[in-house]
Structures are given as structure tokens and as C-alpha cells.
mmCIF entry with sequence, helices, sheets and N, C-alpha, C, O atoms, coordinates in Angstrom:
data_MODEL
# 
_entry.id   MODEL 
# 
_entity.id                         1 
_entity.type                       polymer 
_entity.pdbx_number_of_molecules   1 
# 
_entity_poly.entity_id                      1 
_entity_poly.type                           'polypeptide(L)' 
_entity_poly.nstd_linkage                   no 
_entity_poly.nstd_monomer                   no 
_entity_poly.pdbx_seq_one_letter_code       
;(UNK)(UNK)(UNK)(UNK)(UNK)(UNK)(UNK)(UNK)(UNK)(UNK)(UNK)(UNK)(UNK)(UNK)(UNK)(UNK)
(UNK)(UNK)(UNK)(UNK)(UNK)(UNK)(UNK)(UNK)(UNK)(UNK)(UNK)(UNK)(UNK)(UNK)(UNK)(UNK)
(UNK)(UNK)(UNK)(UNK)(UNK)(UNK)(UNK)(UNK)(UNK)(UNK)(UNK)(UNK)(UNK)(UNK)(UNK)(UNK)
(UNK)(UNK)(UNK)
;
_entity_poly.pdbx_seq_one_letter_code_can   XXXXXXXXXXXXXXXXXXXXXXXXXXXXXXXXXXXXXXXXXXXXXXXXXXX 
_entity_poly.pdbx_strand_id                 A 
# 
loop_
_entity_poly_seq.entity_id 
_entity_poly_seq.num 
_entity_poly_seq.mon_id 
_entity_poly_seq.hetero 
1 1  UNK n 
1 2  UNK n 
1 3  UNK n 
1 4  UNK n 
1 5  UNK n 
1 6  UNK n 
1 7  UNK n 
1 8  UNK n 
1 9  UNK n 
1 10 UNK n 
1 11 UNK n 
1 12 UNK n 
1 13 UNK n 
1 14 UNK n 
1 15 UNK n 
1 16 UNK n 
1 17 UNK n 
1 18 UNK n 
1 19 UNK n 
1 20 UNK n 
1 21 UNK n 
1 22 UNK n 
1 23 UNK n 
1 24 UNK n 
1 25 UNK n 
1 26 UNK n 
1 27 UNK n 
1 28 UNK n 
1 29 UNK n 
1 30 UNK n 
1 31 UNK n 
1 32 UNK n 
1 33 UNK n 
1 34 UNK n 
1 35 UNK n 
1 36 UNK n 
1 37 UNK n 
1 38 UNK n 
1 39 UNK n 
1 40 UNK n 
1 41 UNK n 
1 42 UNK n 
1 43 UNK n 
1 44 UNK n 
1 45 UNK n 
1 46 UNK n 
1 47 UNK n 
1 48 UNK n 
1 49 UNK n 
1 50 UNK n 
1 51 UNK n 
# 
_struct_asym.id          A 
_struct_asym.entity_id   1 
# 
loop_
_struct_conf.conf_type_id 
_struct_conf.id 
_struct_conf.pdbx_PDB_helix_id 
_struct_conf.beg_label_comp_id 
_struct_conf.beg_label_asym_id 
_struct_conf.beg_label_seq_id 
_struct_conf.pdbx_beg_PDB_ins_code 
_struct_conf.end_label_comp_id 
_struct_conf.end_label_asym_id 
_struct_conf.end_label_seq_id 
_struct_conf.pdbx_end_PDB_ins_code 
_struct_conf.beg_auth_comp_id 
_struct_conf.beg_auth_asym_id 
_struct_conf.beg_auth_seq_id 
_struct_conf.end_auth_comp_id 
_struct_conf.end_auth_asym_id 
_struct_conf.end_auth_seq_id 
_struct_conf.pdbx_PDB_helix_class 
_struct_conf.details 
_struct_conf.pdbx_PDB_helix_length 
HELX_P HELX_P1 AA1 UNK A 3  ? UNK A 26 ? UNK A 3  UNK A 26 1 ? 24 
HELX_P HELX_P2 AA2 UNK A 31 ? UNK A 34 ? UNK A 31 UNK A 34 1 ? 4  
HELX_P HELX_P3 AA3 UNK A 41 ? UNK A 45 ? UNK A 41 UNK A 45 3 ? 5  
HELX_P HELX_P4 AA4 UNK A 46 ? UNK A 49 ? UNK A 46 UNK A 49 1 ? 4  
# 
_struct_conf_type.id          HELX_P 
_struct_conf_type.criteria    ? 
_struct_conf_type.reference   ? 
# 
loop_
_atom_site.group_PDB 
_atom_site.id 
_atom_site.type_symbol 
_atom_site.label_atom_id 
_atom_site.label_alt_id 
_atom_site.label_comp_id 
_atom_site.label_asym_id 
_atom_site.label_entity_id 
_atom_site.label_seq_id 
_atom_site.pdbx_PDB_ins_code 
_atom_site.Cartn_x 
_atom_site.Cartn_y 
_atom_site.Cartn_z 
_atom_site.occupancy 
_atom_site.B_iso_or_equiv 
_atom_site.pdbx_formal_charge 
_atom_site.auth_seq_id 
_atom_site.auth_comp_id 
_atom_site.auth_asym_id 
_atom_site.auth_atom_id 
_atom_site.pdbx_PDB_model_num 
ATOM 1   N N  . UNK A 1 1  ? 102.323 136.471 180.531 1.00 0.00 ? 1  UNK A N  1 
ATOM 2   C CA . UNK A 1 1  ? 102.939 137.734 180.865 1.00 0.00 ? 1  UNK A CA 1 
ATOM 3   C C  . UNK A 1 1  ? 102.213 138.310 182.089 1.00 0.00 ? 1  UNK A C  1 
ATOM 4   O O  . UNK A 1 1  ? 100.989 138.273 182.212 1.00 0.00 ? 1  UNK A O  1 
ATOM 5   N N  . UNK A 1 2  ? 102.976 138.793 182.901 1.00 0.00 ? 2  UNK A N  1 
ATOM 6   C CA . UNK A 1 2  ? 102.001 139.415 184.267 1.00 0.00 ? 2  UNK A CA 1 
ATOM 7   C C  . UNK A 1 2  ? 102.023 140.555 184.005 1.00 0.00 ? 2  UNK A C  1 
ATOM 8   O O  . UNK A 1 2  ? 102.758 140.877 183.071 1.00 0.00 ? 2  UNK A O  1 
ATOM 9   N N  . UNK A 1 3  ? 101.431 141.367 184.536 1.00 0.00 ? 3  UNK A N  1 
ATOM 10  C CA . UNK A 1 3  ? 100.847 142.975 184.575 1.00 0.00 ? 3  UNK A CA 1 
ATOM 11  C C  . UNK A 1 3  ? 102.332 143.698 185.196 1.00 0.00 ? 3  UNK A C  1 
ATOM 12  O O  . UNK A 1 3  ? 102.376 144.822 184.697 1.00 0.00 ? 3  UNK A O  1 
ATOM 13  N N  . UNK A 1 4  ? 103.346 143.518 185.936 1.00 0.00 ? 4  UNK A N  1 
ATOM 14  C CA . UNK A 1 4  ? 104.522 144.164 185.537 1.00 0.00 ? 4  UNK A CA 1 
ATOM 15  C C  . UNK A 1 4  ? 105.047 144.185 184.440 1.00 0.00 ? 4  UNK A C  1 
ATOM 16  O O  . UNK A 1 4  ? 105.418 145.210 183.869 1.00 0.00 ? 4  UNK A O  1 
ATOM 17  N N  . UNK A 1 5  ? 105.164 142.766 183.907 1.00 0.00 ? 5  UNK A N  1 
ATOM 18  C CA . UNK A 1 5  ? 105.891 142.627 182.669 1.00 0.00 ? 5  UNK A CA 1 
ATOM 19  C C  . UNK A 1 5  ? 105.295 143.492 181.417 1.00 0.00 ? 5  UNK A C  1 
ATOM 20  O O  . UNK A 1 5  ? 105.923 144.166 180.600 1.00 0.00 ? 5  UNK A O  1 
ATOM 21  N N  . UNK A 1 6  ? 103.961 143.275 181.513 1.00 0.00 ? 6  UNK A N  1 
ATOM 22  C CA . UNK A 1 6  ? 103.434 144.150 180.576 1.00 0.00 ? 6  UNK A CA 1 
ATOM 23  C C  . UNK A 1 6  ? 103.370 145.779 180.611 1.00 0.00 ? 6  UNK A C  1 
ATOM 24  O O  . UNK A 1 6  ? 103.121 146.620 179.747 1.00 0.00 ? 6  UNK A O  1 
ATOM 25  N N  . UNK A 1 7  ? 103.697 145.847 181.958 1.00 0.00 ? 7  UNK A N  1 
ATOM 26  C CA . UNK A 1 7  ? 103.395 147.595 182.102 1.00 0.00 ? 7  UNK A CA 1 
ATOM 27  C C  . UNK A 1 7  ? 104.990 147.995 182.030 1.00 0.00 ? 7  UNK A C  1 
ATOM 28  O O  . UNK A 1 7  ? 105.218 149.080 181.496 1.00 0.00 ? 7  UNK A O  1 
ATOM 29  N N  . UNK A 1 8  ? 105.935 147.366 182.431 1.00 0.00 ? 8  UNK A N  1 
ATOM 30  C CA . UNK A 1 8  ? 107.298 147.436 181.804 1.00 0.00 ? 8  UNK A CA 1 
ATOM 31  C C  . UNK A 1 8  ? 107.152 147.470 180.517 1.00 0.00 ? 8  UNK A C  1 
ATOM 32  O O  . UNK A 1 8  ? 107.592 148.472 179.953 1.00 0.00 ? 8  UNK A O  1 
ATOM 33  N N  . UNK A 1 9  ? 106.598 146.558 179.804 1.00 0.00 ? 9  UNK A N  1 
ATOM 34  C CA . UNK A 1 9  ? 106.871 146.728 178.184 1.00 0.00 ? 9  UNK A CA 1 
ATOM 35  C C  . UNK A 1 9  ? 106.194 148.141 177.431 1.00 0.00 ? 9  UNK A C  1 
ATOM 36  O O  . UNK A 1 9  ? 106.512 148.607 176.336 1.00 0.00 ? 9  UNK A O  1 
ATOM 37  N N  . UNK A 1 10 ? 105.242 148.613 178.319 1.00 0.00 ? 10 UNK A N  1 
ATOM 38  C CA . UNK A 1 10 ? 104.608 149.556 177.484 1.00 0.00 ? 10 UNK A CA 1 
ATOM 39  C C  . UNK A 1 10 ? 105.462 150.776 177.738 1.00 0.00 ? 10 UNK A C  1 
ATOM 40  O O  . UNK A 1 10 ? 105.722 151.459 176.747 1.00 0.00 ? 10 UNK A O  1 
ATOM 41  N N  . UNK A 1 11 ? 106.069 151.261 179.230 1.00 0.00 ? 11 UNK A N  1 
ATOM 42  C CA . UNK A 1 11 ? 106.779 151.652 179.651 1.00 0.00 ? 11 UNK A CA 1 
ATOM 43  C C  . UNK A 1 11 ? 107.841 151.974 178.602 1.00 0.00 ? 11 UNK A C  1 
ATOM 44  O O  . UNK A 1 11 ? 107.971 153.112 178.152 1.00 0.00 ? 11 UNK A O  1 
ATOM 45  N N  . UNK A 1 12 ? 108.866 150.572 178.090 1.00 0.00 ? 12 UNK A N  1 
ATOM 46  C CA . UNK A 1 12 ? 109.972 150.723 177.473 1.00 0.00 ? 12 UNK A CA 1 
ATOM 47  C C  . UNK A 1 12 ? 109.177 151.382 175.849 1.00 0.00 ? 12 UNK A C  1 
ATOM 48  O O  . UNK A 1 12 ? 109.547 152.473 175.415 1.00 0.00 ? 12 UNK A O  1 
ATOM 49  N N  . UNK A 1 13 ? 108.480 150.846 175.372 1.00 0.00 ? 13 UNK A N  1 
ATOM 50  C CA . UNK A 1 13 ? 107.802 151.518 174.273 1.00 0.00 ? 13 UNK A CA 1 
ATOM 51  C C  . UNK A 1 13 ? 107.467 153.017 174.008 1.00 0.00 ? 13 UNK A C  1 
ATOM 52  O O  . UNK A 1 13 ? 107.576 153.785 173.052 1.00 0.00 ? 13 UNK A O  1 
ATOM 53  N N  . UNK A 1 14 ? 106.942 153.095 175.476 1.00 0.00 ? 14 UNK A N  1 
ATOM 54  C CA . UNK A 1 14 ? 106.955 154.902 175.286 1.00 0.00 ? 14 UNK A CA 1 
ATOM 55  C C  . UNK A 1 14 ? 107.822 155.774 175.024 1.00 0.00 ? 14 UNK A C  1 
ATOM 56  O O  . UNK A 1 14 ? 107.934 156.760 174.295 1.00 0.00 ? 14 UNK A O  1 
ATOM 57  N N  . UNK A 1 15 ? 108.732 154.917 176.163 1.00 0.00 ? 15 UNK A N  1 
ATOM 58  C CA . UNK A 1 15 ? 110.234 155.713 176.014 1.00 0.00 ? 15 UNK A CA 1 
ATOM 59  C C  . UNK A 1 15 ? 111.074 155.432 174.672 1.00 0.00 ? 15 UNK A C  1 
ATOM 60  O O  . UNK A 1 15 ? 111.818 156.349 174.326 1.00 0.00 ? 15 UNK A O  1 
ATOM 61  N N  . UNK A 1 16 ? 111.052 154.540 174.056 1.00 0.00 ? 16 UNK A N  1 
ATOM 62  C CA . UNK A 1 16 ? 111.487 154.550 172.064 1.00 0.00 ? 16 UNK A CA 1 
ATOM 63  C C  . UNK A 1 16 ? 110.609 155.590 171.450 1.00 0.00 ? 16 UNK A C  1 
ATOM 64  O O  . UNK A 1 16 ? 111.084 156.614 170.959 1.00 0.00 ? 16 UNK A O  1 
ATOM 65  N N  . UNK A 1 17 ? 109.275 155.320 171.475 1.00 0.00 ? 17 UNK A N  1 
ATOM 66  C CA . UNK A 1 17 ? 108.348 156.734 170.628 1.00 0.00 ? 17 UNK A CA 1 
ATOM 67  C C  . UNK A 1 17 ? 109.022 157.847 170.960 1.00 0.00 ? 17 UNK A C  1 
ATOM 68  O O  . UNK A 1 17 ? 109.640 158.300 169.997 1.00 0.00 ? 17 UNK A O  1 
ATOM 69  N N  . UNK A 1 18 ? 109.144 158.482 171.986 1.00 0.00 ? 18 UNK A N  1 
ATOM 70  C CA . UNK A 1 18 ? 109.302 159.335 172.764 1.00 0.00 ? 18 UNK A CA 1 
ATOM 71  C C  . UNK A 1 18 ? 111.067 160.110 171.999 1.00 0.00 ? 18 UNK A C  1 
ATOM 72  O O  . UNK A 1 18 ? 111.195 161.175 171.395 1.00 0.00 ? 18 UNK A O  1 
ATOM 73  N N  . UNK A 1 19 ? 112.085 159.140 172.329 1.00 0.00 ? 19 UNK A N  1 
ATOM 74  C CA . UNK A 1 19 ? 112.642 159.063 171.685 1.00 0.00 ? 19 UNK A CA 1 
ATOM 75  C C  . UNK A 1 19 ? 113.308 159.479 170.206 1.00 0.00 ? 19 UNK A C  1 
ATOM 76  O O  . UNK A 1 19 ? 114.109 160.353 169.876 1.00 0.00 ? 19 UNK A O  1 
ATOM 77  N N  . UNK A 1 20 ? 112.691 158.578 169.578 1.00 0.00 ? 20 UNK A N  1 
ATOM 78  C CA . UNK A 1 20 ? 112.503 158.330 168.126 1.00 0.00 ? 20 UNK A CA 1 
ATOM 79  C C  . UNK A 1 20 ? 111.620 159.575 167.789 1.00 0.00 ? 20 UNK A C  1 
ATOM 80  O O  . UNK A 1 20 ? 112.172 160.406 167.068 1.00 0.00 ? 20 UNK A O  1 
ATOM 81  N N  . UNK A 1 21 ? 110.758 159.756 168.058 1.00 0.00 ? 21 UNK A N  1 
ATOM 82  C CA . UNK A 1 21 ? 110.259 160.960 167.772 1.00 0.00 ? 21 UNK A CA 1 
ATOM 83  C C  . UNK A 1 21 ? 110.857 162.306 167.875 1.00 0.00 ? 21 UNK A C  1 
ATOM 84  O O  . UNK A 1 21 ? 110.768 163.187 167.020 1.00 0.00 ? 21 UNK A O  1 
ATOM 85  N N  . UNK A 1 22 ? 111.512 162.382 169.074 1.00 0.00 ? 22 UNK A N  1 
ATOM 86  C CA . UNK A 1 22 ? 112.513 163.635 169.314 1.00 0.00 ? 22 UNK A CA 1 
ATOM 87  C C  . UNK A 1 22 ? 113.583 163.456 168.398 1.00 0.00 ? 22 UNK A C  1 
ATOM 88  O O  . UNK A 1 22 ? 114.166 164.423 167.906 1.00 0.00 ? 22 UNK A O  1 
ATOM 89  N N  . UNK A 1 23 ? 113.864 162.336 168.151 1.00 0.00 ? 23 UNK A N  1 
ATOM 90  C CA . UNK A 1 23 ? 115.585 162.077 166.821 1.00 0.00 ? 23 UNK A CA 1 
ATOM 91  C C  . UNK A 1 23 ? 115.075 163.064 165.592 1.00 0.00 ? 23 UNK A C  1 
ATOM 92  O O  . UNK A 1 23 ? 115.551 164.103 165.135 1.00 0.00 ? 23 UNK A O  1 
ATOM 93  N N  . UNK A 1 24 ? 113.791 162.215 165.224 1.00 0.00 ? 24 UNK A N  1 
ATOM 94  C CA . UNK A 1 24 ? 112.873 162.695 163.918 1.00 0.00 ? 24 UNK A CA 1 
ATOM 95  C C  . UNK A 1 24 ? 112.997 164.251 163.714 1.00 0.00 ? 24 UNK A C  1 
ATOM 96  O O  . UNK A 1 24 ? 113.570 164.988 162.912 1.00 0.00 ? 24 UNK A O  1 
ATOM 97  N N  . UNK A 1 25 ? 112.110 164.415 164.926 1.00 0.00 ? 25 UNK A N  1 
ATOM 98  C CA . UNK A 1 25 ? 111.866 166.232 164.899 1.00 0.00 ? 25 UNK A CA 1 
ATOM 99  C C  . UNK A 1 25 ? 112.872 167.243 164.669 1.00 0.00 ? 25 UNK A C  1 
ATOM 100 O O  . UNK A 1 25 ? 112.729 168.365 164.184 1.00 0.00 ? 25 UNK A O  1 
ATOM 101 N N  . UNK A 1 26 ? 114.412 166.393 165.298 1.00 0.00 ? 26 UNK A N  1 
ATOM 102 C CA . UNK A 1 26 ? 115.452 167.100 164.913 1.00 0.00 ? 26 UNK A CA 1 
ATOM 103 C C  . UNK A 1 26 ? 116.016 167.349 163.665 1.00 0.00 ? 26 UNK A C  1 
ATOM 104 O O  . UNK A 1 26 ? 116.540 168.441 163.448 1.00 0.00 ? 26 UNK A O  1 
ATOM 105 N N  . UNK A 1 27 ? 115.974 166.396 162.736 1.00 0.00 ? 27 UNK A N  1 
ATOM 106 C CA . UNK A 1 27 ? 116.553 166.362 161.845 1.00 0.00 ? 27 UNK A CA 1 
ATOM 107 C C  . UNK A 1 27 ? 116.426 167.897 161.040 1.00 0.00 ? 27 UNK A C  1 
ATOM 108 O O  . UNK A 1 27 ? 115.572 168.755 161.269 1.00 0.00 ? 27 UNK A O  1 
ATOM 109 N N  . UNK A 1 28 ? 117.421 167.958 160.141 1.00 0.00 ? 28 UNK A N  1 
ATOM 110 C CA . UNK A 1 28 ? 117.306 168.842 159.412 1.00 0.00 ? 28 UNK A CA 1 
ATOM 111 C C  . UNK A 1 28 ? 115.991 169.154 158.335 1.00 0.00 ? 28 UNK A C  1 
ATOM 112 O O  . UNK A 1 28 ? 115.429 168.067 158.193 1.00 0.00 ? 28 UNK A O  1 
ATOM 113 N N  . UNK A 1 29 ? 115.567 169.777 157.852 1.00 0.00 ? 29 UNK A N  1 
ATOM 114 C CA . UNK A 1 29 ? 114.280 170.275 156.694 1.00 0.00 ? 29 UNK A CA 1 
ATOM 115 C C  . UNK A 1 29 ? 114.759 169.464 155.987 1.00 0.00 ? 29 UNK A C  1 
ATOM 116 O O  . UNK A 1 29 ? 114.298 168.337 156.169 1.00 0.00 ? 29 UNK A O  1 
ATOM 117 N N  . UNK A 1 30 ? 115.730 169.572 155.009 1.00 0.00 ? 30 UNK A N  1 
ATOM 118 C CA . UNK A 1 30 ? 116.024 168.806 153.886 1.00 0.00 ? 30 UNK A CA 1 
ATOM 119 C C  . UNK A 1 30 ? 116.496 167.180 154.182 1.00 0.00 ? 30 UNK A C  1 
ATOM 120 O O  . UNK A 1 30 ? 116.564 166.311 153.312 1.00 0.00 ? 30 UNK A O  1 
ATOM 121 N N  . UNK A 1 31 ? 116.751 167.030 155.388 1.00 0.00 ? 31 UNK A N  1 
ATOM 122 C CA . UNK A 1 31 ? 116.933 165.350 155.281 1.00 0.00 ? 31 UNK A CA 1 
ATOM 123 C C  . UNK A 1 31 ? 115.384 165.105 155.223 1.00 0.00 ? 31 UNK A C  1 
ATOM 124 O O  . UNK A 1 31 ? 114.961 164.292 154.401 1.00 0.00 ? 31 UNK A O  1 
ATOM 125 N N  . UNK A 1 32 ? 114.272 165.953 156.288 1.00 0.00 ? 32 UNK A N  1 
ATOM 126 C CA . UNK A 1 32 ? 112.975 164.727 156.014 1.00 0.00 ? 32 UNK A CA 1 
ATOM 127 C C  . UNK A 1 32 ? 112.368 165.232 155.188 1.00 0.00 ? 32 UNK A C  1 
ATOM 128 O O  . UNK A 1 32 ? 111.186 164.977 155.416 1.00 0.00 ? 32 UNK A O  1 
ATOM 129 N N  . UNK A 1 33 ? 112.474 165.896 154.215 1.00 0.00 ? 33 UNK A N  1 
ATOM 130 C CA . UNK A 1 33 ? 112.024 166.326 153.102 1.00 0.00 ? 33 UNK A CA 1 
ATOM 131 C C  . UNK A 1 33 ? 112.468 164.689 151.911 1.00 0.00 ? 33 UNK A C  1 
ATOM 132 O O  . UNK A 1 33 ? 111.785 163.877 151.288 1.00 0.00 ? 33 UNK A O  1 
ATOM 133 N N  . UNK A 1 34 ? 113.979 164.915 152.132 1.00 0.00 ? 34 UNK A N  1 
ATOM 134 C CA . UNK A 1 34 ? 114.411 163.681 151.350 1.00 0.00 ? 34 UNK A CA 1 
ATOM 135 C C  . UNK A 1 34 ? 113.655 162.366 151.822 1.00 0.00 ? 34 UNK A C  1 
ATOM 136 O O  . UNK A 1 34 ? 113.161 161.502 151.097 1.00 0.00 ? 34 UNK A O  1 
ATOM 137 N N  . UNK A 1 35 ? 113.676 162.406 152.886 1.00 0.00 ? 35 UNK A N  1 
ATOM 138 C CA . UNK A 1 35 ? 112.851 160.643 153.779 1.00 0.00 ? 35 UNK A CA 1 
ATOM 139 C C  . UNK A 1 35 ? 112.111 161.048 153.257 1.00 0.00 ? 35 UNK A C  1 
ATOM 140 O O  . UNK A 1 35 ? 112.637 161.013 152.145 1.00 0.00 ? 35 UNK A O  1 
ATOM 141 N N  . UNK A 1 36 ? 110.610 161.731 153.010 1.00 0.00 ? 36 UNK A N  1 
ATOM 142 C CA . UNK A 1 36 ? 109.844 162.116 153.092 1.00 0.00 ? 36 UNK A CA 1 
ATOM 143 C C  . UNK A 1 36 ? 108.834 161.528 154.165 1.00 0.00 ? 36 UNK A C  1 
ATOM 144 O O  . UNK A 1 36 ? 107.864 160.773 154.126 1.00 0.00 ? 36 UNK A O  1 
ATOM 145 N N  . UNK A 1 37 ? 109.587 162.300 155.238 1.00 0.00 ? 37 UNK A N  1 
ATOM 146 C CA . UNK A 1 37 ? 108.964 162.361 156.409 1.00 0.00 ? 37 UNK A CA 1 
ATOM 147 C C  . UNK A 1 37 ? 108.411 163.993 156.855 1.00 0.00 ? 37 UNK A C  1 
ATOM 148 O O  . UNK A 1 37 ? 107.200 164.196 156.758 1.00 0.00 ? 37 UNK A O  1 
ATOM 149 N N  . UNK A 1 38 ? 108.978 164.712 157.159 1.00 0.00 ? 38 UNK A N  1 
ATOM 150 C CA . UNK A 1 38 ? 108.183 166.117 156.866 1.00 0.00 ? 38 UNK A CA 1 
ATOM 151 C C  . UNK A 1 38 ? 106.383 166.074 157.365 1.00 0.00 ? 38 UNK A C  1 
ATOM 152 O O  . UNK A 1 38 ? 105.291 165.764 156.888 1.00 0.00 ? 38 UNK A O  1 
ATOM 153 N N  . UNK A 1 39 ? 106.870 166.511 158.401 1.00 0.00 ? 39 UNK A N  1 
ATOM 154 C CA . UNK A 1 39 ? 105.409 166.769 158.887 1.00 0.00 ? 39 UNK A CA 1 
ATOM 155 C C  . UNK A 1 39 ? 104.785 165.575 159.621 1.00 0.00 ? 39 UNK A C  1 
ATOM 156 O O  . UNK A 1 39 ? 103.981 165.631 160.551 1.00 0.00 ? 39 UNK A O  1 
ATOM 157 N N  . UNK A 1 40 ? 105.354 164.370 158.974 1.00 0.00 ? 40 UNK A N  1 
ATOM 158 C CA . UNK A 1 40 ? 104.552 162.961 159.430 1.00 0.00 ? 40 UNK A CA 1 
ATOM 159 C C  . UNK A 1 40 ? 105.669 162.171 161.016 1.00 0.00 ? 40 UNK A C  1 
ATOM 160 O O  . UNK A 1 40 ? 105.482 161.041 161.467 1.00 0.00 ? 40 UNK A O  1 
ATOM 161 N N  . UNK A 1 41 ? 106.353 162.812 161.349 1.00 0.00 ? 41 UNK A N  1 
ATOM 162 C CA . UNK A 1 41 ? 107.456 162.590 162.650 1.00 0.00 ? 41 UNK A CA 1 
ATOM 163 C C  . UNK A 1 41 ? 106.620 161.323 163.564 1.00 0.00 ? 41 UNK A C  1 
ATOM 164 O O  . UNK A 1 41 ? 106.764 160.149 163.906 1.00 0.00 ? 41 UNK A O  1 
ATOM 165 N N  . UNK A 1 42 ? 106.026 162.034 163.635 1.00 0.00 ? 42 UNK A N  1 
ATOM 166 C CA . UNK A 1 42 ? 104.945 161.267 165.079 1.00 0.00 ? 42 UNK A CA 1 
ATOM 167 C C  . UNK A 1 42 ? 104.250 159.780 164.570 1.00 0.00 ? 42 UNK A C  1 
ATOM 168 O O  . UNK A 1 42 ? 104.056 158.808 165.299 1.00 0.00 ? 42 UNK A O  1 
ATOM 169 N N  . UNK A 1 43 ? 104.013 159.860 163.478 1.00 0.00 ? 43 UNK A N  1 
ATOM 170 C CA . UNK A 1 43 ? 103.519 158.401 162.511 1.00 0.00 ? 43 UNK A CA 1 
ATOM 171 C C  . UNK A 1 43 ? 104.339 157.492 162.346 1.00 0.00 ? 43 UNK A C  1 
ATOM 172 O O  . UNK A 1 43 ? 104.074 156.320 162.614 1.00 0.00 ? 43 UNK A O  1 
ATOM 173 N N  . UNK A 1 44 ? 105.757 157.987 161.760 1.00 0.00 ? 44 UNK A N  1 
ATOM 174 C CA . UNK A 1 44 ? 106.712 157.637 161.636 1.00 0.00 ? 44 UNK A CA 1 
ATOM 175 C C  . UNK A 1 44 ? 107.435 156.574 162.778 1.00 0.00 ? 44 UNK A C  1 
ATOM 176 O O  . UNK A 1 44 ? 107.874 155.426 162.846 1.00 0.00 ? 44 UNK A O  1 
ATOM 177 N N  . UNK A 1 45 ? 107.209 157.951 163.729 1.00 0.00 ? 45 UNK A N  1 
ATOM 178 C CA . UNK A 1 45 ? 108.068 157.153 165.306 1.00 0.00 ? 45 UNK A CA 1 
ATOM 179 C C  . UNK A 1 45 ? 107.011 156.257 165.796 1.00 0.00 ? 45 UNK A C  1 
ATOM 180 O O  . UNK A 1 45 ? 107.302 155.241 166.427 1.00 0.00 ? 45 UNK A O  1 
ATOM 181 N N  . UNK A 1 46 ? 105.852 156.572 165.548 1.00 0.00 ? 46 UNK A N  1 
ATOM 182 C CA . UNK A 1 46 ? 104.794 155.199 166.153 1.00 0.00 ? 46 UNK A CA 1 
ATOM 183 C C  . UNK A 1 46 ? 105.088 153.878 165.377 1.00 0.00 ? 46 UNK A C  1 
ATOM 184 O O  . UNK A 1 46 ? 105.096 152.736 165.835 1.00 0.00 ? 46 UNK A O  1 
ATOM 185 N N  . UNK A 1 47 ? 105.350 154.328 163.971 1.00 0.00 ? 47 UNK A N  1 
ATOM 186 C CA . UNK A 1 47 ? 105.260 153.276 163.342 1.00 0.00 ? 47 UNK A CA 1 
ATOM 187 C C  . UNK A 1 47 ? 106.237 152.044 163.257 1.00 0.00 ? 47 UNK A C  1 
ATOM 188 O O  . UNK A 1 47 ? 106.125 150.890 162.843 1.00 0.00 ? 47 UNK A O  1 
ATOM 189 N N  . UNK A 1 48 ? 107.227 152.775 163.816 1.00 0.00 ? 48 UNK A N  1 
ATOM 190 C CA . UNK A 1 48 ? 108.861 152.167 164.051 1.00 0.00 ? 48 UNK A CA 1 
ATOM 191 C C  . UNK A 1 48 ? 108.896 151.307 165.761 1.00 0.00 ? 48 UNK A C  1 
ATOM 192 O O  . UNK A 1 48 ? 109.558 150.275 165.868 1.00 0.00 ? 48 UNK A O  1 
ATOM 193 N N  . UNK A 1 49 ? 108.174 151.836 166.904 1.00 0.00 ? 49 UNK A N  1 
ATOM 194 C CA . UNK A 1 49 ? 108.067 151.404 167.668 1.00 0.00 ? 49 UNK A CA 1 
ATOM 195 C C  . UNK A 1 49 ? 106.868 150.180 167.893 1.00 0.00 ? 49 UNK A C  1 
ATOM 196 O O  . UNK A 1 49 ? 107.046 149.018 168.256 1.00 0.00 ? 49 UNK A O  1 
ATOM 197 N N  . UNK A 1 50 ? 105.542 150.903 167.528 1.00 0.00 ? 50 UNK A N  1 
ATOM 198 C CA . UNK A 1 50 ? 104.675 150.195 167.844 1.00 0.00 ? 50 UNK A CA 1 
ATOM 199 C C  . UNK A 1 50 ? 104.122 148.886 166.178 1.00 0.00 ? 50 UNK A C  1 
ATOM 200 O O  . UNK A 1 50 ? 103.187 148.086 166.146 1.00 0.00 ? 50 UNK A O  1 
ATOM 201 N N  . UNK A 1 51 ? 104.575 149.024 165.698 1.00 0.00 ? 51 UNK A N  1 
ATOM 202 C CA . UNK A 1 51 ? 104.372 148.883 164.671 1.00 0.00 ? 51 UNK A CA 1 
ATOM 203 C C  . UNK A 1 51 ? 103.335 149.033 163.443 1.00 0.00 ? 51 UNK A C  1 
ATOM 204 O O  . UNK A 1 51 ? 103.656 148.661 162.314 1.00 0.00 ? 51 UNK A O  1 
# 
């Protein structure tokens, strides 16, 4: 992998967290209450992207 490819990939990664995290934050109280996500958004969206 060369150092574009890789700084592209981290690139596209940020932008899913980034993302995914803003989807999260939106949701309603009672949907991430039900996920039980609530409070944990940012863990969540790391955890989905970065693994």
C-alpha cells in the first residue's frame, strides 16, 4: 500500500465515523435508548467504522 493509498483510506474512514456518528446523534431518545446506545454514539460509530 503506498502512503496515498493509505492516507485515502484513513481519509474515507473519517468521513464514515464522522458520518455515522452524526446518523447516531440524530436519532430519536427512545430509539437509542431501545439500541441501547444512549450516550455511547461516538463508540458506537468508531466501532462500526474502525472496528
Amino acid at each position: 500500500m503506498t502512503l496515498f493509498d493509505h492516507v485515502k483510506t484513513r481519509l474515507d474512514q473519517h468521513m464514515r465515523y464522522t458520518r455515522t456518528r452524526h446518523e447516531l446523534k440524530s436519532l430519536p431518545f427512545e430509539q437509542k435508548v431501545d439500541l441501547d446506545i444512549n450516550g455511547r454514539e461516538d463508540a458506537v460509530a468508531r466501532h462500526a467504522v474502525y472496528g
